[in-house]
N, C-alpha and C positions, 0 to 999 in steps of 0.2 A: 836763414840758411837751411836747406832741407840736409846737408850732410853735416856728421861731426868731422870735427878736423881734430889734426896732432896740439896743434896749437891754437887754443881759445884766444879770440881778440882779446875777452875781459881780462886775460891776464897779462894785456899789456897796454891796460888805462891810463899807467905812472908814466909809462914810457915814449917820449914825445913823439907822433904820426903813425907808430907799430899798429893801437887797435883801429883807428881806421884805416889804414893801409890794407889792413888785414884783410877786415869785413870786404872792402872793393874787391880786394882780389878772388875773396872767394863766391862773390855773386857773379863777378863775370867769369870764372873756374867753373858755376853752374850751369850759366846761361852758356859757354862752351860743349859742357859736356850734352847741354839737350841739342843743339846744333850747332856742330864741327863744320863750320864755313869758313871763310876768310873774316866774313862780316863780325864773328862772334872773335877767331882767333885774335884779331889786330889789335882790338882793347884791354883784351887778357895778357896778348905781353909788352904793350907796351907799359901798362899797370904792373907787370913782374919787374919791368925795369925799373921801374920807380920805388917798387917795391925793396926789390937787390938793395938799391944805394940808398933809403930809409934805414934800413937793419945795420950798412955796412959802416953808417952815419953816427948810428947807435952805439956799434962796436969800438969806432975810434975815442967815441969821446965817453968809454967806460961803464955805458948804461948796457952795456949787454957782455958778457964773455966770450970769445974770441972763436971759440967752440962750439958754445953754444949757437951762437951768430952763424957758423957754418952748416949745423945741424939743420936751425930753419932754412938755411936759404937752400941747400940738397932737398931738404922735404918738399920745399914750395915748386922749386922745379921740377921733381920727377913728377908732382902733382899736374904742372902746368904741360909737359910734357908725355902725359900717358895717353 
């Protein structure tokens, strides 16, 4: 990944599909932001949606805080969104 992010994949190894989810999201977040096409947007969110219901997956079943849970997933989309 050439950018840092708020939230390091490694620090969520323990956490069942988060650091790869992660890492995807933020290489196609990459390959987005060098070309803004359709070609590059489609994978980028349909990986955010999978992404979303990963984290939100996490949330229910206690590996994440409820707050916290909301924190990433506002961050990942103004990210995916900018």
């Amino acid at each position: 990944m050439d950018i840092s992010y708020k939230y390091n994949p490694e620090d969520f190894k323990n956490t069942l599909g988060m650091s790869e989810d992660l890492i995807t999201f933020y290489r196609l977040l990459e390959i987005y932001y060098k070309d803004r096409t359709e070609h590059s947007w489609f994978p980028l969110k349909k990986h955010w949606e999978d992404l979303f219901f990963t984290i939100k997956h996490r949330e229910v079943e206690g590996f994440l805080n409820p707050v916290f849970a909301q924190e990433i997933r506002d961050y990942l989309e103004e990210l995916a969104n900018d």
